[in-house]
C-alpha positions in Angstrom: -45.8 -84.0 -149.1 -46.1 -83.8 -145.6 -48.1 -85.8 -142.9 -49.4 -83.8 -140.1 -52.2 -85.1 -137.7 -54.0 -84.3 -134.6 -52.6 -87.5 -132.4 -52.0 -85.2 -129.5 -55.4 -83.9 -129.1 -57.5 -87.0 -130.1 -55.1 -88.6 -127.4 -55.6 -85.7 -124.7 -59.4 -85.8 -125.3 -59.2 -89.7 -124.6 -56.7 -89.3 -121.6 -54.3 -91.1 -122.5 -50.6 -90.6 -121.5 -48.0 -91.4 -124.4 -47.0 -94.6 -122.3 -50.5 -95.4 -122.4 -50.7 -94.7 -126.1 -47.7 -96.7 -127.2 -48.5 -99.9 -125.2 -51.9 -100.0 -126.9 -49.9 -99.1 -130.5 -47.5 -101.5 -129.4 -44.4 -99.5 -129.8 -42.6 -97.4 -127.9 -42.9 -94.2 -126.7 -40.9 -92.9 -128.4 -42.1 -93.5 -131.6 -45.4 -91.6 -130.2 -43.4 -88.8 -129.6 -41.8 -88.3 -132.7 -45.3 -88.9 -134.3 -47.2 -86.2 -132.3 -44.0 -83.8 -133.2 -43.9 -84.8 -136.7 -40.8 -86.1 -137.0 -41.9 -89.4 -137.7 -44.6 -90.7 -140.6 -46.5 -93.9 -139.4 -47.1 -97.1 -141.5 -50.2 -97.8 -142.8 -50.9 -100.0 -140.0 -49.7 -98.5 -137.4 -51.8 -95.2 -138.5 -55.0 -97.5 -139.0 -53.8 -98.7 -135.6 -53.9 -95.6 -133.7 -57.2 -95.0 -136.0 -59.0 -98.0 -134.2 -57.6 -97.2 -130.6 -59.3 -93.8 -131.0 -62.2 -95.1 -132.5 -62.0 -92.5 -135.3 -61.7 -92.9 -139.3 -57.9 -92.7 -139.7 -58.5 -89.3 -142.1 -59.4 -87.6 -138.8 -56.0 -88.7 -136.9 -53.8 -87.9 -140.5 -54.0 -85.6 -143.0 -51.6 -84.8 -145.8 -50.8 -81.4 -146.7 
């Protein structure tokens, strides 16, 4: 199974910069990156984290495929 999501355009539509991103997240940068490339899977909580930031149900962020 794979996770793909739609971090970079939720986080575009918001304004956010992926500094921005990761110090609301509270992690780095980096790990937004990899996310928004799909190199990375998040947590649970970090996904329902990013969920709340965006203020979006966490399905809308992730999907699996």
């Amino acid at each position: 199974m794979n996770v793909r999501n739609n971090m970079q355009k939720f986080r575009s539509d918001r304004g956010f910069t992926q500094e921005e991103l990761a110090e609301k997240a509270q992690v780095s940068r980096q790990t937004i990156i990899a996310i928004e490339k799909g190199n990375y899977t998040p947590s649970v909580l970090l996904a329902l984290k990013i969920a709340r930031i965006f203020r979006r149900p966490v399905e809308d962020i992730f999907t699996i495929s």
